[in-house]
Each structure stands twice: as C-alpha cells, then as structure tokens.
C-alpha positions as CSV (number, residue, x, y, z in Angstrom):
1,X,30.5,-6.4,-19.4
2,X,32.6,-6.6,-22.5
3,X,36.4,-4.5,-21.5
4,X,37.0,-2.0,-23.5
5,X,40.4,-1.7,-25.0
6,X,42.4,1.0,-26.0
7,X,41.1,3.1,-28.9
8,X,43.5,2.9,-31.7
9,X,45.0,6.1,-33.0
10,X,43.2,8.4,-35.1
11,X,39.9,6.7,-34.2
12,X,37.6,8.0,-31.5
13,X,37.0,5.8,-28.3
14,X,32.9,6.3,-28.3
15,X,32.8,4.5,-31.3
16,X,34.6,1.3,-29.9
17,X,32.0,1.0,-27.5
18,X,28.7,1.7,-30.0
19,X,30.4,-1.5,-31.7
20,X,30.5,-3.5,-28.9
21,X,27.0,-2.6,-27.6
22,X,25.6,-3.5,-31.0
23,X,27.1,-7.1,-30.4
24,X,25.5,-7.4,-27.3
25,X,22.1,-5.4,-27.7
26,X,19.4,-7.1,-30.5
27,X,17.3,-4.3,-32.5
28,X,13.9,-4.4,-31.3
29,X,12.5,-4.3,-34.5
30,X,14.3,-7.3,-35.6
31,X,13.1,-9.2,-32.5
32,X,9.6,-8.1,-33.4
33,X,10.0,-9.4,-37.2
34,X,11.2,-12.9,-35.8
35,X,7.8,-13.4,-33.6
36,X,6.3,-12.8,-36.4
37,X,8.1,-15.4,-39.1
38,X,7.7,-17.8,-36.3
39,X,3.7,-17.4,-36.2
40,X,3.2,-17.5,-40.1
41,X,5.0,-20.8,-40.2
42,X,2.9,-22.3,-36.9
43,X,-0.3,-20.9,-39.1
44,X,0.9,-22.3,-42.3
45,X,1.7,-26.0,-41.1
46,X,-2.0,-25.6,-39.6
47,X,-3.2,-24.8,-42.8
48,X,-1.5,-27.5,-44.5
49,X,-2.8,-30.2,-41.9
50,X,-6.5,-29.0,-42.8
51,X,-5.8,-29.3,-46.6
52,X,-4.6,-32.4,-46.0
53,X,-7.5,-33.8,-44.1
54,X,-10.2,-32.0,-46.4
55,X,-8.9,-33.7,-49.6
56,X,-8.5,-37.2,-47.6
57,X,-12.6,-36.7,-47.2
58,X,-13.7,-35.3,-50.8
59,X,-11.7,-37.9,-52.1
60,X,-13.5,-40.9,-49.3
61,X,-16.9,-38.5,-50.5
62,X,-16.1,-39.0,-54.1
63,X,-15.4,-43.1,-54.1
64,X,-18.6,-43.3,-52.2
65,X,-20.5,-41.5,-55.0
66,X,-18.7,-43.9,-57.4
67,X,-19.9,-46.8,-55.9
68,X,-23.3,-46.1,-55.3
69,X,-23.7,-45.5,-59.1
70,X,-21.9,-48.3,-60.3
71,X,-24.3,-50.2,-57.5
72,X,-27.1,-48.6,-59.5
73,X,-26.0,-49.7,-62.8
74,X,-25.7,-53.5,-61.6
75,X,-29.2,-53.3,-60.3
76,X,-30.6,-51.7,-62.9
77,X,-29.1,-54.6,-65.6
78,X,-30.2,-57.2,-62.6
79,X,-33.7,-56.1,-63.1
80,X,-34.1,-55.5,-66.5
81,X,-32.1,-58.9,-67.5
82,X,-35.5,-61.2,-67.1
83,X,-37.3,-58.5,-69.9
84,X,-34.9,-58.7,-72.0
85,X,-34.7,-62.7,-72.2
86,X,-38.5,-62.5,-72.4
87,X,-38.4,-60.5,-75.3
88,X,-35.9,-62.0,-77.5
89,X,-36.5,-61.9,-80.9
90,X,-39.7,-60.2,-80.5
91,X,-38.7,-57.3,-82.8
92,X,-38.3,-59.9,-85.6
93,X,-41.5,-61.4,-85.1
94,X,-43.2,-57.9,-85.2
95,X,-41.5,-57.3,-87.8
96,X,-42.8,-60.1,-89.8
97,X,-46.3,-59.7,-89.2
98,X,-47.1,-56.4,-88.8
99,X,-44.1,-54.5,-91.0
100,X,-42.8,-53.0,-87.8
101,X,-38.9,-52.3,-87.3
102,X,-37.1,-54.0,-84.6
103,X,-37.3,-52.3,-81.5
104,X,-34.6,-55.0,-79.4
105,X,-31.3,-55.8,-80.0
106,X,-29.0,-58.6,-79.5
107,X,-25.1,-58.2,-78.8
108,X,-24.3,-60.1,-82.0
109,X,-25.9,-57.9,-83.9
110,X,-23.0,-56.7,-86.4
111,X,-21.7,-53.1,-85.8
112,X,-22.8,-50.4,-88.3
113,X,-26.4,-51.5,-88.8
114,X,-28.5,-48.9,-90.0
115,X,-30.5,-47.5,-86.4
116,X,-34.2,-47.4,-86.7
117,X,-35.6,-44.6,-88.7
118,X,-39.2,-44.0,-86.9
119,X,-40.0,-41.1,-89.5
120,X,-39.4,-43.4,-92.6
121,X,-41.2,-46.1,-90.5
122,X,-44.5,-44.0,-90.2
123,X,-44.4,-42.8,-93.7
124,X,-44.7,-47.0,-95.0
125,X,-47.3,-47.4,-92.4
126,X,-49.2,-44.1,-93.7
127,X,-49.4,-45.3,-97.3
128,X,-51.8,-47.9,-96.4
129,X,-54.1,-45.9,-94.3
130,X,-54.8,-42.9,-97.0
131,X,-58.5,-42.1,-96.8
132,X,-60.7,-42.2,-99.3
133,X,-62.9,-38.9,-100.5
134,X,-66.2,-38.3,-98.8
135,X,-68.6,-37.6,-100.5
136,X,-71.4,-36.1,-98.3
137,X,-74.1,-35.8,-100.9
138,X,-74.4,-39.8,-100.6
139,X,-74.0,-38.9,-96.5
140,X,-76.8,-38.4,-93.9
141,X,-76.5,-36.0,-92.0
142,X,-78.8,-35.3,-88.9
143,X,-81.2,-32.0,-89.3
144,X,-79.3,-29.0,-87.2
145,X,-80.0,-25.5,-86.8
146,X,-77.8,-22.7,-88.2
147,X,-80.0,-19.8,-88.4
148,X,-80.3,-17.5,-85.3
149,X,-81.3,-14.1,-87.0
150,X,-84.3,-12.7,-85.7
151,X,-84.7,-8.8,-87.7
152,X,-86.6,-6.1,-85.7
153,X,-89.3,-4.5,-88.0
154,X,-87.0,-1.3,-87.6
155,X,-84.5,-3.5,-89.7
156,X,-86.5,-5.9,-91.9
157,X,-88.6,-3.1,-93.3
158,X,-85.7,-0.8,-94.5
159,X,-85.7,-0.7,-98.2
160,X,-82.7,-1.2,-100.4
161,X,-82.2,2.3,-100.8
162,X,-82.3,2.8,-96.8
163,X,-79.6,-0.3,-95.9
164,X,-77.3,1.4,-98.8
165,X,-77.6,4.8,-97.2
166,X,-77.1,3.4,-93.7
167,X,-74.0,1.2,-94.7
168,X,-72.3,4.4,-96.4
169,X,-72.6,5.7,-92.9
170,X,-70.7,2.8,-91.6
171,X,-67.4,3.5,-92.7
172,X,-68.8,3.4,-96.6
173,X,-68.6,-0.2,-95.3
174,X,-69.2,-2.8,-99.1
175,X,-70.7,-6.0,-99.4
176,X,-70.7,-9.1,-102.1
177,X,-72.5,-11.9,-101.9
178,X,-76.2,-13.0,-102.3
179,X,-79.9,-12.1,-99.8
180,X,-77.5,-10.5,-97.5
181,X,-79.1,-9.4,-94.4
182,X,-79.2,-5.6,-93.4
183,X,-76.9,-4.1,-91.2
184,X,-78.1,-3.6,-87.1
185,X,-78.1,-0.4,-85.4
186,X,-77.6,-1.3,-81.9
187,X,-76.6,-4.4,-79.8
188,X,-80.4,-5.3,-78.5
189,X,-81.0,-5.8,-82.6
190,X,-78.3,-8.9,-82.2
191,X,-80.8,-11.2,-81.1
192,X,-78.6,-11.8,-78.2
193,X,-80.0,-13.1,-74.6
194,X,-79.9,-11.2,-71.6
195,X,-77.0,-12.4,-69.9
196,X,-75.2,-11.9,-73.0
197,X,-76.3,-8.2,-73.0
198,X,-75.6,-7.3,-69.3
199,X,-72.0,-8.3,-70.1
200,X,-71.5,-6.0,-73.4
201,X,-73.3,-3.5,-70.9
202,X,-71.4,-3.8,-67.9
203,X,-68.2,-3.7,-70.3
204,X,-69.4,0.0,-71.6
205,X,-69.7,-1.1,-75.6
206,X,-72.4,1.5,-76.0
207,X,-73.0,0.3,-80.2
208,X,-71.6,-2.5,-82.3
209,X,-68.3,-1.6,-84.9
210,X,-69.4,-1.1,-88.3
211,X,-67.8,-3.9,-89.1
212,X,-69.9,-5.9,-86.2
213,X,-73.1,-4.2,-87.9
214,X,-72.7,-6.1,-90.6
215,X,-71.1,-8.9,-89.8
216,X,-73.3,-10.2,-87.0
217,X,-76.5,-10.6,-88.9
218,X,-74.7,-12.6,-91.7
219,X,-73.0,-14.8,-89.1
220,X,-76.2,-15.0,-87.3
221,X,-77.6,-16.3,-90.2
222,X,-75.4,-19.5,-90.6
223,X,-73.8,-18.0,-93.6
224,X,-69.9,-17.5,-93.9
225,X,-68.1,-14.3,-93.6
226,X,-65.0,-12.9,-93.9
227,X,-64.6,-9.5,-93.2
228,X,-61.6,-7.0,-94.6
229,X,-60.3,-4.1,-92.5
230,X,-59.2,-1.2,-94.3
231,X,-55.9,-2.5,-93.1
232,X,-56.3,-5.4,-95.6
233,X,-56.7,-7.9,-92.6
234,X,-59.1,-10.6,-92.7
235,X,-60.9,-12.6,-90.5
C-alpha cells in the first residue's frame, strides 16, 4: 500500500488518497480501449500479408498471359512466313495481267503509299463489263402460260351497264385500261383450287375486298395492275 502522508493545510485528507488510488488503479474503460487497438493492428498486418500475396499472384497471372500471347504472335509469323515467301511479288504480276491492285506487301515498300482503294478498284473493273441492251423482239422466248381466268356465266354475261352498276357498289371502285375483265362477287368466282379455298374458309374471309374484286380477275389474267387506295397507296 502506498503511506499516506499528512494532508497539507486547508486541503482535505480524502482527496490525498483518491490521488493515490488513481496511480495505482487503471480505468476499465481504458483497459478495454487497449484490447481493442491491439486487435485492429493484429487484423491489419493480416490484411497487409494477404494484399501482399494476392498482388505477388495477379502480377505471376498477368506475365503468364503476356507470354502466352507473345508465344502466339511468334507462331503465328512462324506459320505464315513460308506463304508469304511463296507469294512474293505476286500482287505485281496480278497486277500486270489482269489490272488488279497489289494485295502483298514487301518491308521496303516506301512509307506513305497510297493503301488499296477496293471501291475505285471495282469501278475500273465495271467499265469493261457494261452490258449491252437486249433487245427481246430479236429473242426467243419459250411459249408460257399467263392467263388463269376462268369467268362464271354469272360474270361473263353481265353487260356493261351491269359491271358499272356493280363496281359503283364496290366502294364507287374506277378503272382505266383496255378489255378489262368484270369484277367477281364471291371467292369460288376466283378460279381458285380447293385447297386454296379451305384456307380463305377456315380463315373466316366470308367475300373478297372491293379492291380484290377487281383486282384478282385482272391479275388472273396475266395483265398488270396497280391498285390505289383511297389513301393514295399503291400496290
């Protein structure tokens, strides 16, 4: 125990003694706060020693990458390095007989030299190849069938005045052109096959468009057609 000594005067002997315990006694708290300090640095050198060994392996990782490629490049050049003895010069020959660009290069070639142009090539090449005009009246042709219109009597005997009274009832749907077969009235007037009409059938189409009225005889005519929606769309 620490002896206690005489309180001087005007001060109080109890708080001598708090002194001296403080001394002796360490605040808990204190005590507590140094365990911890102790721990953080134990976990921070760990932490250190992992960083150090995880950046010793990315960078072992990283110079193996390194020299695979460059491994890669030197076998690429090995193999390619017979081709390109084989075919030295052969851009020049090309070039003299058929008018074609060279397409291999030589190391002495001088720097700067204008790079090969394949648009500009093709459009020399295309000035020799224009075609010449057909003219099919000298041409001939093999016989073919374009006519596949086969008119009901319901259709075929309607007179003039009967198609123009039917078409106004098809949108007041107007024709040009020359012989232009009547409208039909209902898809079995197509001259379609069977198979053909089970599909529009199955589908629900219970009557052509207007525009189908009239455009399906013409087309299966052989003629041409272009029809004009209202819109002002063609097809």
């Amino acid at each position: 125990g620490v002896a206690a000594k005489p309180a001087p005067k005007g001060k109080a002997a109890p708080v001598a003694a708090a002194a001296a315990m403080e001394e002796d006694d360490e605040d808990p708290l204190d005590a507590f706060m140094k365990g911890v300090t102790t721990v953080v640095q134990k976990l921070d050198e760990e932490d250190k020693q992992k960083q150090v060994k995880t950046v010793d392996i990315e960078s072992i990782m990283r110079m193996q990458a390194e020299e695979a490629k460059l491994q890669t490049q030197r076998d690429s050049e090995q193999a390619h390095a017979p081709l390109r003895a084989k075919n030295e010069g052969l851009g020049e020959r090309l070039e003299e007989e058929d008018n074609v660009p060279e397409l291999y290069s030589s190391g002495d070639e001088e720097a700067g030299e204008k790079e090969f142009d394949i648009k500009e090539w093709n459009d020399s090449k295309n000035q020799a190849k224009n075609l010449r005009p057909v003219d099919h009246s000298k041409m001939v042709y093999e016989p073919f069938k374009k006519s596949f219109l086969r008119l009901v009597p319901e259709i075929a005997n309607m007179t003039v005045d009967e198609v123009a009274a039917y078409r106004s009832t098809l949108d007041g749907i107007k024709v040009r052109g020359k012989n232009i077969p009547p409208p039909i009235k209902n898809w079995f007037q197509c001259g379609l096959n069977d198979r053909t009409l089970a599909v529009v059938k199955r589908n629900g189409w219970k009557a052509p468009t207007p525009i189908q009225c009239q455009a399906i005889p013409v087309i299966m005519s052989g003629r041409d057609c272009i029809g004009v929606a209202k819109t002002g769309s063609g097809k």
